[in-house]
FIKOLZA-1660 file (N, C-alpha, C; in steps of 0.1 Angstrom, whole numbers, plus 5000, padded with zeros to 4 digits):
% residues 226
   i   px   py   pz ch aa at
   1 8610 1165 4767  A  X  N
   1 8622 1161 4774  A  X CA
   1 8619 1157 4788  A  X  C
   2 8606 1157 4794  A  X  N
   2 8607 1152 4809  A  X CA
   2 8595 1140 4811  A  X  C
   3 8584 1142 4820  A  X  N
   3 8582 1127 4817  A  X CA
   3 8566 1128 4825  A  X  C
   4 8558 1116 4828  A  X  N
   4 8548 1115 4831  A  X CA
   4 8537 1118 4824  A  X  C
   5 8541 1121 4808  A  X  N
   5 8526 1123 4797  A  X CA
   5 8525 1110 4792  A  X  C
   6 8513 1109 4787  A  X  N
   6 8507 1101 4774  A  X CA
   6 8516 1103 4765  A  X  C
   7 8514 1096 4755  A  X  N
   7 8519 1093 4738  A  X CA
   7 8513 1105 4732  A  X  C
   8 8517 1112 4725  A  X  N
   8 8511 1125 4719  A  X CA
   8 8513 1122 4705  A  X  C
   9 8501 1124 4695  A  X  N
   9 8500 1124 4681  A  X CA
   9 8497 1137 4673  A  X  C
  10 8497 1147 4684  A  X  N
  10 8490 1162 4676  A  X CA
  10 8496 1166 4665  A  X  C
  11 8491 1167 4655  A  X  N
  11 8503 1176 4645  A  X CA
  11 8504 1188 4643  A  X  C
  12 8512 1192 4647  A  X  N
  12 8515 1207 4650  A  X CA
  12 8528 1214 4645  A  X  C
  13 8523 1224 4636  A  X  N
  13 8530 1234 4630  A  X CA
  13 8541 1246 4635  A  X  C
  14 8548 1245 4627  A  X  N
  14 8561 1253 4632  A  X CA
  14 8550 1271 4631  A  X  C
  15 8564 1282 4639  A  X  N
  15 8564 1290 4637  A  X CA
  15 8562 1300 4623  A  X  C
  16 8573 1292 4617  A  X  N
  16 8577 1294 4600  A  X CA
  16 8572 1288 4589  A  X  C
  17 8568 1278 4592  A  X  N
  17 8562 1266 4582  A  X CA
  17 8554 1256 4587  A  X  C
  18 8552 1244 4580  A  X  N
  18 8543 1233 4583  A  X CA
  18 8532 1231 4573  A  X  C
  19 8518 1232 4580  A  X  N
  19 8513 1221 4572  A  X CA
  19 8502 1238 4568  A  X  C
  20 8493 1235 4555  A  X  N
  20 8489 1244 4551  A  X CA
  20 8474 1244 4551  A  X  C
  21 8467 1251 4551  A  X  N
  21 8453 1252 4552  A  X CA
  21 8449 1245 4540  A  X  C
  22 8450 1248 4528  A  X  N
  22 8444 1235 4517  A  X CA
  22 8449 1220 4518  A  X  C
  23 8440 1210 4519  A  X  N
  23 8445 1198 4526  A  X CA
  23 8450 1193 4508  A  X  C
  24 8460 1194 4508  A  X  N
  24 8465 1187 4496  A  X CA
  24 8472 1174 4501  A  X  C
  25 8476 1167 4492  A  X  N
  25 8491 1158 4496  A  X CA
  25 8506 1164 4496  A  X  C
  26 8510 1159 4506  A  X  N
  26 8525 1164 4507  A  X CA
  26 8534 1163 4492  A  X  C
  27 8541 1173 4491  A  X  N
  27 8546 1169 4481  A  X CA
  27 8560 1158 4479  A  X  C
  28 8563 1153 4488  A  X  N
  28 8577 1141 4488  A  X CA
  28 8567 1127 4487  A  X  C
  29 8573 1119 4490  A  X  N
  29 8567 1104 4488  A  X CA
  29 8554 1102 4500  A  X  C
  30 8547 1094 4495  A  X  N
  30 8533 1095 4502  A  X CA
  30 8533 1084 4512  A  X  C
  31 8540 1088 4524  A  X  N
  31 8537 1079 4536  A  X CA
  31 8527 1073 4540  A  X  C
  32 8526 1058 4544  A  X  N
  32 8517 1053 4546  A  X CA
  32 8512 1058 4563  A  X  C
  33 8501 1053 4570  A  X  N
  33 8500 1057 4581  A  X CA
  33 8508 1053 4593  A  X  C
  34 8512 1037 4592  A  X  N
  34 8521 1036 4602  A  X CA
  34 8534 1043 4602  A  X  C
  35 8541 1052 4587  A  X  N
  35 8549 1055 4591  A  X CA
  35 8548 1069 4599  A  X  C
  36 8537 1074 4599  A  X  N
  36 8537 1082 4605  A  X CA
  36 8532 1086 4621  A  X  C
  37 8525 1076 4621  A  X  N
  37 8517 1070 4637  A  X CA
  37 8524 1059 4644  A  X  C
  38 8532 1054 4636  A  X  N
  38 8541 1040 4641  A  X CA
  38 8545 1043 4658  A  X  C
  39 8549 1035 4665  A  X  N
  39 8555 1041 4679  A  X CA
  39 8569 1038 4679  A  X  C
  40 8572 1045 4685  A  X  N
  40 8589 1044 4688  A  X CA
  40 8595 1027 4688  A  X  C
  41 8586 1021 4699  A  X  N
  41 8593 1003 4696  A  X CA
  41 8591 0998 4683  A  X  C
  42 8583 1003 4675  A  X  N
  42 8584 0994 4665  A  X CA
  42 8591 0997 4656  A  X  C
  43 8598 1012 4658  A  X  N
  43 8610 1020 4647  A  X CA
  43 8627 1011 4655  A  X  C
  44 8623 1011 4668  A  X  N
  44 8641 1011 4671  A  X CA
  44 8639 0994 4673  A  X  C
  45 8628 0984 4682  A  X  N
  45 8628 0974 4687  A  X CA
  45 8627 0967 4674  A  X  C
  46 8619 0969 4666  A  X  N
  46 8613 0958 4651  A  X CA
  46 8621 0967 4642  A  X  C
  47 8627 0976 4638  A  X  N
  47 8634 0975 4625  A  X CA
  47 8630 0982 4616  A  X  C
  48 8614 0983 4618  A  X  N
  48 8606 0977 4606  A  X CA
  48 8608 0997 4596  A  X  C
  49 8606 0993 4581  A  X  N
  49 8612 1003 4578  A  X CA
  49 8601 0998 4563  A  X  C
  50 8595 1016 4565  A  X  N
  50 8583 1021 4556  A  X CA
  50 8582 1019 4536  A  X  C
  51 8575 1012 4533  A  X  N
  51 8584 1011 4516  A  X CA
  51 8579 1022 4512  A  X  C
  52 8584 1036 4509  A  X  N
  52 8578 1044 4500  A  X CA
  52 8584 1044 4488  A  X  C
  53 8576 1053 4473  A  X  N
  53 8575 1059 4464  A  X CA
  53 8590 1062 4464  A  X  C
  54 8595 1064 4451  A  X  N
  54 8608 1072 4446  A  X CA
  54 8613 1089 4453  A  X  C
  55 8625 1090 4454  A  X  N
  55 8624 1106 4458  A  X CA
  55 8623 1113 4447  A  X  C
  56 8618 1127 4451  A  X  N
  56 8619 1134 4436  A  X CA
  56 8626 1148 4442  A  X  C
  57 8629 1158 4431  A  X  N
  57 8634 1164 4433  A  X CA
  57 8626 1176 4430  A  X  C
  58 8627 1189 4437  A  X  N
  58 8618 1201 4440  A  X CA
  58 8612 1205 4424  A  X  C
  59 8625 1201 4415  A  X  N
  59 8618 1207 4395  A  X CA
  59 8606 1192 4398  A  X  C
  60 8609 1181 4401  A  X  N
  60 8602 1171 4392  A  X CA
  60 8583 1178 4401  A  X  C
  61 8587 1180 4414  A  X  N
  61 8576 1180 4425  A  X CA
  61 8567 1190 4413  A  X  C
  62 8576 1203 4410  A  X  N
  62 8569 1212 4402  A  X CA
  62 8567 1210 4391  A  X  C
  63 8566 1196 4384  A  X  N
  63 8562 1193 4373  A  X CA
  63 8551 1185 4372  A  X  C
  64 8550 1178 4384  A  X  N
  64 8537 1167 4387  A  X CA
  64 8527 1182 4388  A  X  C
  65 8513 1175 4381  A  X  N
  65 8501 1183 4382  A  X CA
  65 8502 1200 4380  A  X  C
  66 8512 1200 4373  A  X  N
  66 8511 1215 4367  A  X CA
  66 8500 1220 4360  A  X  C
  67 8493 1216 4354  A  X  N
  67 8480 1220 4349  A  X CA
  67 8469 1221 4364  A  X  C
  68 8469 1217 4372  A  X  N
  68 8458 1219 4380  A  X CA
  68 8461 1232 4387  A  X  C
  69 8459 1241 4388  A  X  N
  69 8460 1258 4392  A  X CA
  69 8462 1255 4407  A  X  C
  70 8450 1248 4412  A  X  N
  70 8455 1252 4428  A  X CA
  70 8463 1243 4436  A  X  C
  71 8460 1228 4433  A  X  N
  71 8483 1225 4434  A  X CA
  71 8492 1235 4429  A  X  C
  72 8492 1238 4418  A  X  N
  72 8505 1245 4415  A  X CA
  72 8508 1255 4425  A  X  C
  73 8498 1264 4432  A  X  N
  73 8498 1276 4437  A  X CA
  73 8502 1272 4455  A  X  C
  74 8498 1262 4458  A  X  N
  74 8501 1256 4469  A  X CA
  74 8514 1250 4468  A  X  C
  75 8517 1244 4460  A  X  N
  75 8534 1243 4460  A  X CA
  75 8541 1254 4457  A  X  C
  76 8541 1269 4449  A  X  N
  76 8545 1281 4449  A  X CA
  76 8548 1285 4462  A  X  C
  77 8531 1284 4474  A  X  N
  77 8534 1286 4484  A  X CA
  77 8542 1280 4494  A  X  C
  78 8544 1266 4492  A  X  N
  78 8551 1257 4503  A  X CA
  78 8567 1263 4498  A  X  C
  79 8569 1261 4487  A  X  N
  79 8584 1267 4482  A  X CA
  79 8588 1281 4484  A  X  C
  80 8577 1291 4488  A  X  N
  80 8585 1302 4492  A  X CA
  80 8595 1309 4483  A  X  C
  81 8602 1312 4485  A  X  N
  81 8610 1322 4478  A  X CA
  81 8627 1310 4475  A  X  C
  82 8622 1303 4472  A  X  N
  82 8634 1287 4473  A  X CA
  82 8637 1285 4457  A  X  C
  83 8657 1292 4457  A  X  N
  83 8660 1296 4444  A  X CA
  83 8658 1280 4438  A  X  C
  84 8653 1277 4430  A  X  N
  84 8644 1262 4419  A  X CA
  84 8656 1256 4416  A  X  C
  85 8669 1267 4407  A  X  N
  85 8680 1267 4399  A  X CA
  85 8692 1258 4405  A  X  C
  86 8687 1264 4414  A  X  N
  86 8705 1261 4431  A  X CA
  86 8705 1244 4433  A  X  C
  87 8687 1246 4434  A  X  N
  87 8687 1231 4446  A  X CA
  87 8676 1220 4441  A  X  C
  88 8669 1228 4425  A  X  N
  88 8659 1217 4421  A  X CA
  88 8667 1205 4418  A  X  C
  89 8679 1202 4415  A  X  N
  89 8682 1186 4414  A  X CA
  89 8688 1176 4424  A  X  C
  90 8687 1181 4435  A  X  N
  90 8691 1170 4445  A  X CA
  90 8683 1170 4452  A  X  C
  91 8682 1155 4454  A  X  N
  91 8668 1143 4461  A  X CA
  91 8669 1145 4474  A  X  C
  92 8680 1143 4483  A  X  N
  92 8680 1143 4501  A  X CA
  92 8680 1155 4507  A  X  C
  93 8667 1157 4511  A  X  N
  93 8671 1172 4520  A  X CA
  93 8678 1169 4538  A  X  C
  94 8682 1181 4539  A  X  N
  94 8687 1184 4548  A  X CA
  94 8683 1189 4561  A  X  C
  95 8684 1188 4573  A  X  N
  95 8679 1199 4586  A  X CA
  95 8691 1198 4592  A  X  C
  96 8690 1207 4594  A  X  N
  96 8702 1209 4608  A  X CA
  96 8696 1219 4620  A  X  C
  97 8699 1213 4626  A  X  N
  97 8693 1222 4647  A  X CA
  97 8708 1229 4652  A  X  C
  98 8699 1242 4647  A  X  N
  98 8710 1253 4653  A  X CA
  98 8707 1258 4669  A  X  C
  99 8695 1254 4675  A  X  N
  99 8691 1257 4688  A  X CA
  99 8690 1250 4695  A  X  C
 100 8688 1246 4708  A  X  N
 100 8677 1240 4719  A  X CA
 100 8675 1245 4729  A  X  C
 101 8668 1249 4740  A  X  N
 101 8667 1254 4743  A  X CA
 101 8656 1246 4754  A  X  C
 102 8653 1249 4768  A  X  N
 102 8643 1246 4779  A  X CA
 102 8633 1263 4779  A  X  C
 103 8626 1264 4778  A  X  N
 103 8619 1277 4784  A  X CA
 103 8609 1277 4799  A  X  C
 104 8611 1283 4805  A  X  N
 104 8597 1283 4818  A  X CA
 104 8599 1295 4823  A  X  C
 105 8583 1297 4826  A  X  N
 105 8581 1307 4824  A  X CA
 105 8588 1316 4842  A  X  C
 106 8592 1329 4839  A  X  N
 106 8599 1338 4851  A  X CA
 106 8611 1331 4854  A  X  C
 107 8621 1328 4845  A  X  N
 107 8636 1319 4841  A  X CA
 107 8638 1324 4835  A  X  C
 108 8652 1326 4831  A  X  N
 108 8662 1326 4819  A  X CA
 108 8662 1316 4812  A  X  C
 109 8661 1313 4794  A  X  N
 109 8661 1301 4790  A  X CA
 109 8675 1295 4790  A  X  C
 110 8669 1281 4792  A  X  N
 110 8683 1271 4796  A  X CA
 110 8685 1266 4784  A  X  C
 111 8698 1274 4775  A  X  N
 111 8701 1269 4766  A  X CA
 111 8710 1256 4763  A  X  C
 112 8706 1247 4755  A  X  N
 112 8715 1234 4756  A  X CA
 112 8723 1229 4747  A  X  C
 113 8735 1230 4745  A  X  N
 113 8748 1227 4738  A  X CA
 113 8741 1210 4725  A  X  C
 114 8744 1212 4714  A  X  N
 114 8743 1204 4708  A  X CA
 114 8757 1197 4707  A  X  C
 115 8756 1185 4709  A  X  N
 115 8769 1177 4707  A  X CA
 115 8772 1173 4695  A  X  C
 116 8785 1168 4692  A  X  N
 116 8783 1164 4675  A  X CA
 116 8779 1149 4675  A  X  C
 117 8782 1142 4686  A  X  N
 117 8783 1128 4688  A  X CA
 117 8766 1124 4695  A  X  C
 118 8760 1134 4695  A  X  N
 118 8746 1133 4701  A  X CA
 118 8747 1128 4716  A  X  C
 119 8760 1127 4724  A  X  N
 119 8759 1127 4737  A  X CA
 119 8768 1132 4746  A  X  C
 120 8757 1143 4748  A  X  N
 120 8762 1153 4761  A  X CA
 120 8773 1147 4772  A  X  C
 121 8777 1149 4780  A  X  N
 121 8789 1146 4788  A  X CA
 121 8783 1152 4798  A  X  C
 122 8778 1142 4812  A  X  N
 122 8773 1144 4824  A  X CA
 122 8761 1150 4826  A  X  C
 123 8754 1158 4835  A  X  N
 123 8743 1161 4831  A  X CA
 123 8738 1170 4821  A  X  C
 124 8730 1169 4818  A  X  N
 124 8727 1177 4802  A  X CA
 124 8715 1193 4811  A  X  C
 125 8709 1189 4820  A  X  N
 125 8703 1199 4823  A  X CA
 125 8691 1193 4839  A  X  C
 126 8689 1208 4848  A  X  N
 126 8677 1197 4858  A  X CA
 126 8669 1206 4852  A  X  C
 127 8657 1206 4859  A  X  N
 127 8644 1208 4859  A  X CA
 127 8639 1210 4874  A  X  C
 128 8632 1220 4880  A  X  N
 128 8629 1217 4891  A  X CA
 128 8613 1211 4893  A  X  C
 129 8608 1205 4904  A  X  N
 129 8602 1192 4902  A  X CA
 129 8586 1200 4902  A  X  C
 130 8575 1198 4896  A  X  N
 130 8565 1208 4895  A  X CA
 130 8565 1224 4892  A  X  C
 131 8573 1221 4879  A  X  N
 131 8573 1232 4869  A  X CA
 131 8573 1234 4858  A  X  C
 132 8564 1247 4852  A  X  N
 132 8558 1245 4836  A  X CA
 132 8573 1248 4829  A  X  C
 133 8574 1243 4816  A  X  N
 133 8587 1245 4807  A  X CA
 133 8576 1238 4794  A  X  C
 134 8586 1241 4784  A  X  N
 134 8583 1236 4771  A  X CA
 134 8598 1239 4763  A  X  C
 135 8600 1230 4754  A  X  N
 135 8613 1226 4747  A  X CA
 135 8612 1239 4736  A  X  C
 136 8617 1241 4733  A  X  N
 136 8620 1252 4720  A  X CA
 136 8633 1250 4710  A  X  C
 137 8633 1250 4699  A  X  N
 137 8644 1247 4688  A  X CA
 137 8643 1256 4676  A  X  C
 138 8656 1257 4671  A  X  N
 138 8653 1263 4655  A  X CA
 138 8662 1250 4646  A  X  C
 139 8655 1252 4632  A  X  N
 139 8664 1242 4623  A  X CA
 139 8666 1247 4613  A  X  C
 140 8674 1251 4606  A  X  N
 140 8675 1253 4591  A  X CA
 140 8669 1237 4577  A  X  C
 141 8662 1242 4572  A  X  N
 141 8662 1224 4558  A  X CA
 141 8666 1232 4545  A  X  C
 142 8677 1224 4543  A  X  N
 142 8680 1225 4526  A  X CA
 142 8678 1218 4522  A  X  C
 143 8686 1220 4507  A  X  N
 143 8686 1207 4499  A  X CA
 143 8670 1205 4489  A  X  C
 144 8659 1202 4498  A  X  N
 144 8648 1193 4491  A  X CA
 144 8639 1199 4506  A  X  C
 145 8625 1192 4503  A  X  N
 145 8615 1189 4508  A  X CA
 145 8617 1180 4523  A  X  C
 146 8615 1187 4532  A  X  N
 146 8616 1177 4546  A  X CA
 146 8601 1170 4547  A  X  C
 147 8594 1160 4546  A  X  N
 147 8581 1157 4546  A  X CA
 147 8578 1149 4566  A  X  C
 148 8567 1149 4567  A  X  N
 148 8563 1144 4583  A  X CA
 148 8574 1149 4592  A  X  C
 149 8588 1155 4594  A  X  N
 149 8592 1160 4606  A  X CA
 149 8583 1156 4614  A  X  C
 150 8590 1149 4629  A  X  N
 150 8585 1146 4640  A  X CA
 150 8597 1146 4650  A  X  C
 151 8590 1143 4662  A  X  N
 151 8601 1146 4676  A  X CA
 151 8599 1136 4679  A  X  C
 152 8604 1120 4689  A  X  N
 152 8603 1114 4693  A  X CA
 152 8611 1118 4711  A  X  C
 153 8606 1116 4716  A  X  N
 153 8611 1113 4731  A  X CA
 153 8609 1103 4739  A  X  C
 154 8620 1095 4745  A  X  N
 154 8616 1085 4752  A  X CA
 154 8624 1090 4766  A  X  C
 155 8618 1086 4780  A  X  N
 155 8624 1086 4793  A  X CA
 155 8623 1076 4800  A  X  C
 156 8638 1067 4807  A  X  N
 156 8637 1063 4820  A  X CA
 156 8639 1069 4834  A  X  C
 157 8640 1057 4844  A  X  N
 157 8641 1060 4853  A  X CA
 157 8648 1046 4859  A  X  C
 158 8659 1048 4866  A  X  N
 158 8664 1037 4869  A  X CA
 158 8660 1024 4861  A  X  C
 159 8661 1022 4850  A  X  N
 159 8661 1015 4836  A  X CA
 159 8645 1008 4831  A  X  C
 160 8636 1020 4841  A  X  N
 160 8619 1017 4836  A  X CA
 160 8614 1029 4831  A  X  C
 161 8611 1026 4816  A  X  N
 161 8604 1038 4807  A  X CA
 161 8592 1038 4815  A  X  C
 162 8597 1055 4815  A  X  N
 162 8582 1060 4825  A  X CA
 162 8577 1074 4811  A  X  C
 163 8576 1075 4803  A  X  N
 163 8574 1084 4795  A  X CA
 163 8578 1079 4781  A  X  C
 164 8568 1083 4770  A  X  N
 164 8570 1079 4758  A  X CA
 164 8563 1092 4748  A  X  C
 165 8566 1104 4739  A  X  N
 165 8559 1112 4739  A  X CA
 165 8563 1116 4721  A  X  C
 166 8554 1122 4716  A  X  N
 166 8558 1118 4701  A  X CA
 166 8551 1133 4696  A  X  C
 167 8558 1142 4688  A  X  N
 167 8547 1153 4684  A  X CA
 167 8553 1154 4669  A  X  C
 168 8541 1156 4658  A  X  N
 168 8542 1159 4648  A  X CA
 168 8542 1174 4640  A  X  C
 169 8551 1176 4636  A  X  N
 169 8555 1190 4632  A  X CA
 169 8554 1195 4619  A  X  C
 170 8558 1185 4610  A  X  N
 170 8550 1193 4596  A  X CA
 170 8561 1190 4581  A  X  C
 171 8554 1199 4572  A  X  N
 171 8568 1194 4558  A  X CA
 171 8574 1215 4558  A  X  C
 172 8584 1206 4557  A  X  N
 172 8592 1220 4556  A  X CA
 172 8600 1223 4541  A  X  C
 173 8595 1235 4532  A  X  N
 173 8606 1240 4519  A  X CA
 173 8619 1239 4529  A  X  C
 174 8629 1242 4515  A  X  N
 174 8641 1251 4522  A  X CA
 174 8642 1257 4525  A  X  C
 175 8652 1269 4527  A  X  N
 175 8652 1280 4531  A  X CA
 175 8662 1283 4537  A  X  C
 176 8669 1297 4536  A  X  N
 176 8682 1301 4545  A  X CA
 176 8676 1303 4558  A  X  C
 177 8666 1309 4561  A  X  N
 177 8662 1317 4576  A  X CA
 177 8656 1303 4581  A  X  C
 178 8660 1299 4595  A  X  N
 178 8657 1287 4604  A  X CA
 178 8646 1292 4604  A  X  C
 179 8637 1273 4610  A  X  N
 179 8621 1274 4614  A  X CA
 179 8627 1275 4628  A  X  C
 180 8615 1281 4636  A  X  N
 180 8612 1278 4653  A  X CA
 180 8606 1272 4659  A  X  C
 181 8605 1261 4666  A  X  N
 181 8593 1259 4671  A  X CA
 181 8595 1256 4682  A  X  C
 182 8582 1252 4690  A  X  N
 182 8580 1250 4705  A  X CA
 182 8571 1243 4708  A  X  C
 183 8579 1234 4719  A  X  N
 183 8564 1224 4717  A  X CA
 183 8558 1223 4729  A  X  C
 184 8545 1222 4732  A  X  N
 184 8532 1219 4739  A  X CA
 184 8538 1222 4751  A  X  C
 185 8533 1231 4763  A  X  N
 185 8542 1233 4778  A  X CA
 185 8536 1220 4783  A  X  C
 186 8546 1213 4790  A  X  N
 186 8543 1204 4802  A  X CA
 186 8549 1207 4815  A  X  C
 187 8546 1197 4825  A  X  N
 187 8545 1199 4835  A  X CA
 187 8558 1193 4847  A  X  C
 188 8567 1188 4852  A  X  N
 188 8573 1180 4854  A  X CA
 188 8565 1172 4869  A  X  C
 189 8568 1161 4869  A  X  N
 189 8564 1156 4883  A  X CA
 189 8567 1160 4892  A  X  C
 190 8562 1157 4907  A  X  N
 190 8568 1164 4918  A  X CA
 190 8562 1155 4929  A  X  C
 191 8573 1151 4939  A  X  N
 191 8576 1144 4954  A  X CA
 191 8585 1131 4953  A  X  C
 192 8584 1129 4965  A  X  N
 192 8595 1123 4969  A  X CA
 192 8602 1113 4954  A  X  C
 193 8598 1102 4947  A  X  N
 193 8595 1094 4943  A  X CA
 193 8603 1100 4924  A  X  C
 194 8599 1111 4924  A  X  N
 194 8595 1119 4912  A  X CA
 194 8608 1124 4908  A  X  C
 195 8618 1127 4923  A  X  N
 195 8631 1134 4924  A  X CA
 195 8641 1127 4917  A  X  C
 196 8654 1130 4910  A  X  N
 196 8657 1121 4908  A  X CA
 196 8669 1122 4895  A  X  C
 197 8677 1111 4889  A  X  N
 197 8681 1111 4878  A  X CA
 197 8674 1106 4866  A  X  C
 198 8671 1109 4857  A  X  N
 198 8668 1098 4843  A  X CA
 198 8674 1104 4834  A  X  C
 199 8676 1091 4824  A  X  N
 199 8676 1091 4814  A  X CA
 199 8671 1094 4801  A  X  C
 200 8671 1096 4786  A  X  N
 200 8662 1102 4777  A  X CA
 200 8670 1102 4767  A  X  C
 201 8661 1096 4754  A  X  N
 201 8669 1099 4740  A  X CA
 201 8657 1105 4733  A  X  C
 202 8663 1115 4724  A  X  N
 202 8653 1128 4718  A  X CA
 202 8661 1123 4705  A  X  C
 203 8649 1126 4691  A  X  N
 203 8652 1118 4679  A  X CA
 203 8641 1127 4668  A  X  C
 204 8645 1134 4661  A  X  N
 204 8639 1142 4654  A  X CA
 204 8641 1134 4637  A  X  C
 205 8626 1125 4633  A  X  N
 205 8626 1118 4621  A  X CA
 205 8616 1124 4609  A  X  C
 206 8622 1118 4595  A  X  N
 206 8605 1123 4588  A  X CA
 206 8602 1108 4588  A  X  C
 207 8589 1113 4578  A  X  N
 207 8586 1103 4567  A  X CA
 207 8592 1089 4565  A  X  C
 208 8600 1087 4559  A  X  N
 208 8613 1078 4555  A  X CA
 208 8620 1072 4569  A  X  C
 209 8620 1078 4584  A  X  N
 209 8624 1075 4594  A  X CA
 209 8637 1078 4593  A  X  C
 210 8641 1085 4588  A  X  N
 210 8654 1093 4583  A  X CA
 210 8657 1102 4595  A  X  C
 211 8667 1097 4600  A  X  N
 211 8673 1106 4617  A  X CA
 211 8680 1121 4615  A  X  C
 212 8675 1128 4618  A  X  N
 212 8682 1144 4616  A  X CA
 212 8690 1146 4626  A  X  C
 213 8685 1141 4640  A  X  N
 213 8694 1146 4653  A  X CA
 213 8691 1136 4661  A  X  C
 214 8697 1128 4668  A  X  N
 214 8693 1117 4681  A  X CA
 214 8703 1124 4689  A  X  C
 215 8698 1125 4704  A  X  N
 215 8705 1131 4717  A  X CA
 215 8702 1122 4726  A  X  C
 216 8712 1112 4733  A  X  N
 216 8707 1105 4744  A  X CA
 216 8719 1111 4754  A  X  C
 217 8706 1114 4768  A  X  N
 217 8713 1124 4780  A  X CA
 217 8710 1116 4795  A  X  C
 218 8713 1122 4803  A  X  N
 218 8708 1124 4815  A  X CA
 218 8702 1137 4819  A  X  C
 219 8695 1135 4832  A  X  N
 219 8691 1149 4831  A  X CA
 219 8683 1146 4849  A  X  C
 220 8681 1162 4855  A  X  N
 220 8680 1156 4868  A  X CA
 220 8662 1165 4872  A  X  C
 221 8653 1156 4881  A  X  N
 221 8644 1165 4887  A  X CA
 221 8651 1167 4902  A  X  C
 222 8650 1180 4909  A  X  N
 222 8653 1181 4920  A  X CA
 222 8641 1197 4925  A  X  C
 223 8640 1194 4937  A  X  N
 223 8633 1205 4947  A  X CA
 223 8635 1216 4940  A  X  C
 224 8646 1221 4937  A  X  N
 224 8645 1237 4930  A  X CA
 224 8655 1237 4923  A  X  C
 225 8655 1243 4911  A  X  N
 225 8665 1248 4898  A  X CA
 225 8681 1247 4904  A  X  C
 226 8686 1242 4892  A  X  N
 226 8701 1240 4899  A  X CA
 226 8707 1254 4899  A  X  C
% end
């Protein structure tokens, strides 16, 4: 949520879940690479929208390749303790973001109000200018298989993207108990130049480019914490 990095591609796993030590295939539809590497302009500016595979649902997932012992055992593991009965026949899973949250370190974390309309009302939060923080969230997924979860962030500044930053987070079972996660600490800018108001839309997609949460805010760097 602030600004002055590179494009980030890392894929990085939640607290709770993600991606697993046996490199299998995900179990939802098999994304090609752009949709997962794609950049932000060519999801919002071009349109352009990924053809995958059919959805399936968590019985069918557990019917492909049931003879092979160690898929099976690796989908046992990705499903967790996820009653089969409740939620094996519906195709669209769900996330929902029960948190957000700023952290840095010797602060109180700056918790941040989810809107239902995805836009906050006036400033959404500052930052003071050359200081470490990192974003933190929890999400609940029902329903089905979340596959590629990703974060998207974009920032201006008086209407010049100065930041574009992208982190990959993983396939998530269902489950009642929310995932956590946190992502990478950065740094915020600092001097004269650096200070300031911007703008930012935060967009949490999978696979499919399927939008879970879009937040477009304001938000302020200033000399020291508001």
């Amino acid at each position: 949520m602030g600004s002055d990095h590179d494009e980030k591609e890392a894929g990085q796993t939640s607290e709770a879940g993600g991606e697993q030590e046996e490199h299998h295939e995900p179990l939802s539809r098999h994304a090609s690479e752009s949709s997962v590497y794609g950049t932000e302009e060519e999801e919002d500016e071009y349109g352009s929208k990924i053809q995958l595979g059919p959805l399936c649902t968590i019985k069918e997932h557990l019917e492909k390749d049931k003879d092979d012992e160690s898929l099976r055992k690796w989908k046992e593991q990705l499903l967790g303790s996820v009653d089969v009965n409740n939620i094996g026949e519906i195709l669209e899973p769900e996330v929902n973001f029960t948190s957000l949250s700023i952290i840095s370190p010797g602060r109180d974390d700056i918790v941040l109000p989810i809107p239902e309309d995805g836009k906050p009302k006036g400033l959404w939060f500052t930052l003071k200018e050359g200081s470490n923080y990192r974003l933190k969230f929890s999400f609940v997924v029902s329903n089905n298989i979340v596959s590629g979860l990703k974060y998207i962030n974009t920032v201006w500044k008086t209407a010049v993207k100065v930041d574009s930053s992208k982190e990959m987070l993983g396939t998530f079972s269902p489950q009642l108990e929310p995932y956590t996660h946190e992502m990478p600490e950065e740094v915020t800018p600092s001097g004269m130049f650096a200070r300031g108001q911007y703008t930012a839309r935060s967009k949490f997609l999978d696979d499919d480019n399927k939008c879970y949460l879009e937040i477009n805010y304001t938000f302020d760097i200033r000399k020291d914490w508001a």
